[in-house]
C-alpha positions as CSV (number, residue, x, y, z in Angstrom):
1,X,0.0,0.0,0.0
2,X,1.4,3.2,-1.0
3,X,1.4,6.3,1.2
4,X,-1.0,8.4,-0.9
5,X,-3.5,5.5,-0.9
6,X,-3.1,5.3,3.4
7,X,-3.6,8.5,3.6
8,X,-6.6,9.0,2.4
9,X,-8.1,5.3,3.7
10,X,-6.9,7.1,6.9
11,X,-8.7,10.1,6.7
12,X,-12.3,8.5,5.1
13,X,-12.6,6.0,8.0
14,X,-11.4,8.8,10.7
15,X,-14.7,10.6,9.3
16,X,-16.6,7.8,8.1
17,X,-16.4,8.5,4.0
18,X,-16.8,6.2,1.4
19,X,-14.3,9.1,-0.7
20,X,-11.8,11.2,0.5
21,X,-14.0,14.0,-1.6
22,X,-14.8,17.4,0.4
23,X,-17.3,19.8,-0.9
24,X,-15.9,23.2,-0.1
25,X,-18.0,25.4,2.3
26,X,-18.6,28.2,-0.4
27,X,-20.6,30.8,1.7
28,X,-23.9,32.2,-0.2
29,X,-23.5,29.3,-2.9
30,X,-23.2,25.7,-0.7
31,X,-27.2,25.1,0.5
32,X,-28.0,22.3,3.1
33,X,-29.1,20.3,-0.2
34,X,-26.0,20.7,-1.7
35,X,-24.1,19.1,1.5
36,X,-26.3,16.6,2.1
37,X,-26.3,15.3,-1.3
38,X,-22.6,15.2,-1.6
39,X,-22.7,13.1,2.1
40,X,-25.4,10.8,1.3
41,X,-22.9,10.0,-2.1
42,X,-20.0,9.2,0.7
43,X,-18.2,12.3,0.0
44,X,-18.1,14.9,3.1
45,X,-20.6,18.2,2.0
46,X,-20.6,21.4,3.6
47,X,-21.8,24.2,4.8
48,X,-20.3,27.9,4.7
49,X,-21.2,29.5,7.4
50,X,-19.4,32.5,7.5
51,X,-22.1,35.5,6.5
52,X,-24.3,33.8,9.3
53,X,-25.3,34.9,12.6
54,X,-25.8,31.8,15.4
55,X,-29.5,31.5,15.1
56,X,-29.2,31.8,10.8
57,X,-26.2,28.4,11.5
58,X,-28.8,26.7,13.9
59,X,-31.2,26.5,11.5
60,X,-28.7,25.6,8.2
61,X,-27.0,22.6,10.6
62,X,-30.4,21.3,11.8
63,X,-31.6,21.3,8.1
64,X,-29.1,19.7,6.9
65,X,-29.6,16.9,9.5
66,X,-33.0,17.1,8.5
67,X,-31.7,15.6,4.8
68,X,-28.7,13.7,5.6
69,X,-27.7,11.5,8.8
70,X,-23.8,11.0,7.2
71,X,-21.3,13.6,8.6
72,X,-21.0,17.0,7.0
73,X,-18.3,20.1,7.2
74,X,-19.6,23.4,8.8
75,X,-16.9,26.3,7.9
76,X,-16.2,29.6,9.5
77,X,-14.6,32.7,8.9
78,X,-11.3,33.7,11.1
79,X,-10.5,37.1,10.0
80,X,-9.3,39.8,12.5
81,X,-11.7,42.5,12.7
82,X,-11.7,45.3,10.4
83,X,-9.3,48.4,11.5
84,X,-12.0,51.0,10.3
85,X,-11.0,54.5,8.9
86,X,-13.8,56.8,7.9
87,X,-11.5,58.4,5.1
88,X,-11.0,55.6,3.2
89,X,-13.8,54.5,3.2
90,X,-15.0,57.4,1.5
91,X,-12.4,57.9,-0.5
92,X,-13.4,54.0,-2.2
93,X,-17.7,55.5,-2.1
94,X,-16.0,58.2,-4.1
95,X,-14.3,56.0,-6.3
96,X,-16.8,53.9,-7.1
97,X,-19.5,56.7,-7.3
98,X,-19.2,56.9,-11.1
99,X,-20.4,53.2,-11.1
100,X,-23.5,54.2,-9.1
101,X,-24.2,56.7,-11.4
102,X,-24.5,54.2,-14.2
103,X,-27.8,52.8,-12.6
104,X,-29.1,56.0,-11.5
105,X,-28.0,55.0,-7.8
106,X,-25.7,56.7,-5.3
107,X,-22.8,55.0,-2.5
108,X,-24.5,54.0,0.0
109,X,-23.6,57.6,3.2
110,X,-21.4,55.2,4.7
111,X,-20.2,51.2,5.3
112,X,-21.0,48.4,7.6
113,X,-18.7,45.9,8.3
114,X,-21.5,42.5,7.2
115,X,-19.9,39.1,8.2
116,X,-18.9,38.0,11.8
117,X,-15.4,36.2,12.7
118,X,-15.2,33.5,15.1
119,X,-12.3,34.9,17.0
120,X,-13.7,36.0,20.5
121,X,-17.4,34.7,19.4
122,X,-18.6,33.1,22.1
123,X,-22.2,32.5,21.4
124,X,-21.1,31.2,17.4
125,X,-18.5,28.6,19.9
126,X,-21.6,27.8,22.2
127,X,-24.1,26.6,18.9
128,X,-21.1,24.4,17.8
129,X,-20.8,22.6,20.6
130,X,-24.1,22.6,21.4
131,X,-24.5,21.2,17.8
132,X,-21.7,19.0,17.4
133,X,-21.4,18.8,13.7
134,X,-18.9,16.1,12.8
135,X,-16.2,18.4,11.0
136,X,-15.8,22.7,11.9
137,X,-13.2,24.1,9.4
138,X,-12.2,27.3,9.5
139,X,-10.9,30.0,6.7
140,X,-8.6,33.1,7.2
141,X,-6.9,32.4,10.5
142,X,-7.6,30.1,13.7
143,X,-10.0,31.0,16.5
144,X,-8.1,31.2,20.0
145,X,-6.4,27.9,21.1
146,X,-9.4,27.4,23.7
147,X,-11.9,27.3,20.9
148,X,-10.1,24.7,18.6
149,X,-9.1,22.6,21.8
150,X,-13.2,22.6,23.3
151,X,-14.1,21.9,19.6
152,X,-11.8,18.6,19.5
153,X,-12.6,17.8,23.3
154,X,-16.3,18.0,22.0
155,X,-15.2,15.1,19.3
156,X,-15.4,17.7,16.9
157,X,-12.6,17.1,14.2
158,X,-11.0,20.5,12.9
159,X,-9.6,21.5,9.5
160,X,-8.2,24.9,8.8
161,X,-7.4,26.8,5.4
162,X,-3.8,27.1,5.0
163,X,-1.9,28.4,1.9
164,X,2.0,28.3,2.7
165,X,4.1,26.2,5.6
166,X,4.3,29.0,8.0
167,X,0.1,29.0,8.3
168,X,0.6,25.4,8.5
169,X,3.1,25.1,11.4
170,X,0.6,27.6,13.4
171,X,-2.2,25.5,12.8
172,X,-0.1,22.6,13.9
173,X,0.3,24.2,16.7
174,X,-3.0,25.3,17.7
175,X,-4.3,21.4,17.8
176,X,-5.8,21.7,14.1
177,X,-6.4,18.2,12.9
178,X,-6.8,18.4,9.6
179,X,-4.9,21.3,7.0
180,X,-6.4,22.2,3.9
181,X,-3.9,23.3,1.4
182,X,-5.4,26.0,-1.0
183,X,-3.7,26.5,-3.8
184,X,-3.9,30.0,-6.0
185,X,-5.8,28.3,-8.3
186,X,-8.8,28.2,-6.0
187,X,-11.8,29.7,-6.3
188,X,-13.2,32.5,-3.6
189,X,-11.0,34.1,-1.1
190,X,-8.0,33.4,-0.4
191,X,-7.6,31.9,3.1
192,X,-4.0,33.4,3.7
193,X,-3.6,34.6,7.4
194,X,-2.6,37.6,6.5
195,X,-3.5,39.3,3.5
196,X,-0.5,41.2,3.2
197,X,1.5,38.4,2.4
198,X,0.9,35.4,-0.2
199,X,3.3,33.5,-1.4
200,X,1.0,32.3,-4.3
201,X,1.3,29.0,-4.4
202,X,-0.1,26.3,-6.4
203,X,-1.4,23.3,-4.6
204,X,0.7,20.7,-6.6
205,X,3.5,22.9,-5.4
206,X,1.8,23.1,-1.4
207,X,1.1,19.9,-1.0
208,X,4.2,18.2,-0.8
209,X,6.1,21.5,1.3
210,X,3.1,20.7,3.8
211,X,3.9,16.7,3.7
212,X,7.2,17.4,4.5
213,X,7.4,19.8,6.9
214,X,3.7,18.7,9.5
215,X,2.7,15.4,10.6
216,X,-1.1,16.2,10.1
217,X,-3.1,14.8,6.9
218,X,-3.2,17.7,4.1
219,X,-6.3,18.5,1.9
220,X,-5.2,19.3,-1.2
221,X,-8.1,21.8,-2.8
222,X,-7.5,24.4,-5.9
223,X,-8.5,23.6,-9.3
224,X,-9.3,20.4,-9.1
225,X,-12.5,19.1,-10.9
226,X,-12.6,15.6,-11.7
227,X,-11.4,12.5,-10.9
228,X,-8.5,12.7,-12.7
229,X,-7.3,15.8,-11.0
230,X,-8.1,14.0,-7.5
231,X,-6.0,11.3,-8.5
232,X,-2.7,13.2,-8.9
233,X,-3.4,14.8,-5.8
234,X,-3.6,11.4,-4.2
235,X,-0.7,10.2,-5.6
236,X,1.1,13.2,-4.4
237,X,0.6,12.2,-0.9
238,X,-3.1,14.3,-0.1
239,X,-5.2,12.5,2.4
240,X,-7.9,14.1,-0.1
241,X,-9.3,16.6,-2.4
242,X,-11.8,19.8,-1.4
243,X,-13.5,21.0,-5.1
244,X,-15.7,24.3,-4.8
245,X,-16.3,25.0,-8.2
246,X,-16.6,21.5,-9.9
247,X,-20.1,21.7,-7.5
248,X,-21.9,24.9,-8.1
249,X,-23.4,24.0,-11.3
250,X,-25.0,21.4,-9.4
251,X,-29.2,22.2,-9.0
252,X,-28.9,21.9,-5.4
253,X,-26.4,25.0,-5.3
254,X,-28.3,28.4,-4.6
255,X,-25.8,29.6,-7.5
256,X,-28.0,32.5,-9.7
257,X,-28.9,32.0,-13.3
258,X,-26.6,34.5,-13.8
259,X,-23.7,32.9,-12.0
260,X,-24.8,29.9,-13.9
261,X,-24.7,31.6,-17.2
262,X,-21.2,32.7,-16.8
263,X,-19.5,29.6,-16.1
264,X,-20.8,28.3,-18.7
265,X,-19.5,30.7,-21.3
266,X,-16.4,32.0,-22.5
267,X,-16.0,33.8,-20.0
268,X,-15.0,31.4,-17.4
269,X,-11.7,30.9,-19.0
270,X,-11.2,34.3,-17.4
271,X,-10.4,34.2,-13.9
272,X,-8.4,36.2,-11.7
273,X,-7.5,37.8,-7.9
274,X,-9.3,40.9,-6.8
275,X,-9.8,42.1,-3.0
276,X,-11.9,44.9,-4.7
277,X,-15.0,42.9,-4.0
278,X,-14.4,42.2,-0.6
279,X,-11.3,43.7,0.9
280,X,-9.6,40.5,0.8
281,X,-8.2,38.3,-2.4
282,X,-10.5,36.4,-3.9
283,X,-10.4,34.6,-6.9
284,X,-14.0,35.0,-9.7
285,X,-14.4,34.9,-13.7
286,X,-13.0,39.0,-14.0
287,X,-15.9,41.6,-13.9
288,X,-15.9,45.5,-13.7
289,X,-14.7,45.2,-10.5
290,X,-11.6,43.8,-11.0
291,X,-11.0,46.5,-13.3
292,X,-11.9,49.2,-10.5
293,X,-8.8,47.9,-8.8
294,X,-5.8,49.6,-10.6
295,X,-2.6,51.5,-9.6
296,X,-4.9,55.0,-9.4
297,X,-7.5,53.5,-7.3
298,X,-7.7,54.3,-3.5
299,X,-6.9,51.9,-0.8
300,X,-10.0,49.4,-0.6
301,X,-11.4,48.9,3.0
302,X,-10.4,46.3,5.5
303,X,-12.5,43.2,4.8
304,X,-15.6,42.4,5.0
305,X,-16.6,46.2,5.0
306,X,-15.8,46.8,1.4
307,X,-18.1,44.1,0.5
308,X,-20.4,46.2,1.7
309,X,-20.1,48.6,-1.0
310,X,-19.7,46.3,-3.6
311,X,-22.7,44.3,-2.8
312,X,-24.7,47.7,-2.9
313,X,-23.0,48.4,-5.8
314,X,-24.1,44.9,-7.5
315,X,-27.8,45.8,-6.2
316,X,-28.1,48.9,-8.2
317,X,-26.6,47.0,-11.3
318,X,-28.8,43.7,-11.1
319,X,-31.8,45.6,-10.7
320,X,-31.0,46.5,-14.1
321,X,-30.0,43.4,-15.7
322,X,-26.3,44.1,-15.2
323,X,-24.1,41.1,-13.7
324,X,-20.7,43.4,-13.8
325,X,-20.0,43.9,-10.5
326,X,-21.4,40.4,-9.4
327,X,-19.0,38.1,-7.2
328,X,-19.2,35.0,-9.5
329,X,-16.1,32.9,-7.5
330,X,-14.7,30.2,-9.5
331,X,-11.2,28.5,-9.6
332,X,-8.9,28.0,-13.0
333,X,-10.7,25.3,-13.4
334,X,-13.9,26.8,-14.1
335,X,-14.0,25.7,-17.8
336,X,-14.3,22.1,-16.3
337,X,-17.6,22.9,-14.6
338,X,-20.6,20.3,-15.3
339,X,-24.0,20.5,-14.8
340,X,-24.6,17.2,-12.9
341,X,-27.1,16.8,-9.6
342,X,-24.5,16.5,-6.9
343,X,-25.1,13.1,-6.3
344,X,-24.4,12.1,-9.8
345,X,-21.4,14.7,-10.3
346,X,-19.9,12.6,-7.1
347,X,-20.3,9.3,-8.7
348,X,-18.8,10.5,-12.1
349,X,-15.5,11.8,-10.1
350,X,-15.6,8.4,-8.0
351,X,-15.6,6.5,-11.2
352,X,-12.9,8.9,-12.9
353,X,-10.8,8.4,-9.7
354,X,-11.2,5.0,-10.4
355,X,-10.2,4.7,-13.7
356,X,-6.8,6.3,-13.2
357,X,-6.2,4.4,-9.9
358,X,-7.0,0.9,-12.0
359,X,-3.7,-1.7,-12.9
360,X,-3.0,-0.9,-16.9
361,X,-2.5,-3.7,-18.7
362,X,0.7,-4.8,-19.6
């Protein structure tokens, strides 16, 4: 038996998996259908729960159970909290003021900061262990060492984003179980600690820098699709794959027509790193936004609060049939993308994986 494949037999019967598969916890896009299909099919769905407040998660986990009785991921966001500064966040309205006028629309007086962060959330740490979903993953950082170690006391195991060695040996060191490596090629935000610094690398590239340097099973997630993709990331030594974007063509996805439109369309081919959306990197098919970002542009907000503006932004353009400042996430391999009920789409990688993991005849 060869390490790759102990790996992952490893980590599917720690958790109970018929595949070491892990639907990725996109936020806004992963639905409790969507993760309870992929679990029922013996891969490990999930939930994103960072835009939601305890009582929204209660509901979204109970649901869930309400469709699948196989374990499933809830994931939350570890940011620090925004370091707000009233000037520049004007000076961003005032930039993107011209875009308003386009729809007839004006920046919003003034920005909230819209999605919570784990870190010193108390009442978020209560539901989960009140909960006890089998898997919490977290994006952007770690929560404090008491909250990962009453997670895992409460049989909870723990993954955690990571995108370079460094965020892996903290996370080692916090009592993570799991790491996640996210390669640039991912889809969504990047979940580098600190924004400031990204080394940008590709998950081939991560994996085996993570395998060497922690003794903790690595996730290897970034542009991979199919089965074929999951089995070079096996043989690389993963204890299994995390695919965002291969899943939100699926029907049980709350992904817009829109959304839907562009990944299926030229268009997708087109991918690339902004933090104008959000205030943090984050990988979509490129829209106006991206473009908003040049060398003249202002210093964008601390994240989440320039999400603010741009979801106001995309409000006053969608009313009008305009998708140009929408944040359509997808990896590089968005052009792979298929239009499968989860359930199905899980099968077809299973089989794929299966066909590259097969004896070739001599």
């Amino acid at each position: 038996m060869n390490a790759s494949v102990s790996a992952s037999e490893s980590f599917t019967a720690r958790l109970g998996l018929q595949l070491p598969l892990i639907q990725a916890p996109m936020a806004g896009v992963a639905t409790p259908e969507l993760a309870a299909a992929v679990s029922n099919a013996g891969g490990l769905g999930s939930l994103g729960l960072g835009a939601s407040n305890p009582a929204q998660a209660e509901a979204l986990i109970r649901q869930t159970r309400t469709l699948t009785g196989h374990p499933f991921n809830v994931n939350l966001f570890c940011h620090q909290p925004a370091v707000r500064d009233a000037a520049r966040e004007a000076a961003w309205l005032a930039h993107l003021a011209g875009e308003f006028q386009r729809f007839g629309a004006s920046p919003p007086a003034s920005l909230e900061s819209p999605y919570p962060t784990l870190i010193g959330n108390t009442e978020m740490l209560e539901l989960l262990l009140r909960e006890k979903p089998a898997v919490v993953s977290f994006h952007f950082g770690l929560p404090e060492p008491h909250a990962i170690a009453a997670l895992r006391a409460a049989g909870i195991v723990t993954l955690a984003s990571v995108t370079n060695p460094a965020e892996a040996a903290q996370a080692e060191q916090a009592g993570v179980d799991v790491l996640v490596a996210q390669g640039i090629e991912a889809g969504g935000h990047r979940g580098i600690f600190d924004a400031a610094h990204d080394l940008g690398l590709g998950v081939f590239a991560l994996v085996p820098l993570l395998l060497r340097e922690t003794r903790l099973p690595v996730v290897a997630a970034g542009g991979i699709m199919d089965g074929h993709g999951m089995a070079a990331a096996l043989r690389l030594g993963a204890a299994a794959v995390q695919m965002g974007t291969a899943f939100i063509l699926c029907p049980e996805s709350s992904a817009s027509a829109a959304y839907r439109q562009e990944l299926q369309s030229p268009r997708s081919h087109h991918t690339a790193i902004t933090a104008a959306i959000s205030g943090r990197p984050a990988r979509g098919i490129a829209n106006r936004l991206h473009a908003l970002a040049g060398d003249d542009a202002p210093a964008i907000p601390d994240y989440p609060v320039a999400y603010a503006a741009a979801k106001a932004l995309h409000q006053a353009a969608s009313a009008q049939d305009s998708h140009d400042y929408a944040a359509h996430w997808a990896g590089q391999g968005a052009p792979l993308a298929r239009a499968l009920p989860a359930a199905e789409l899980v099968q077809r990688i299973a089989r794929e994986w299966q066909e590259q993991e097969a004896p070739k005849p001599e």
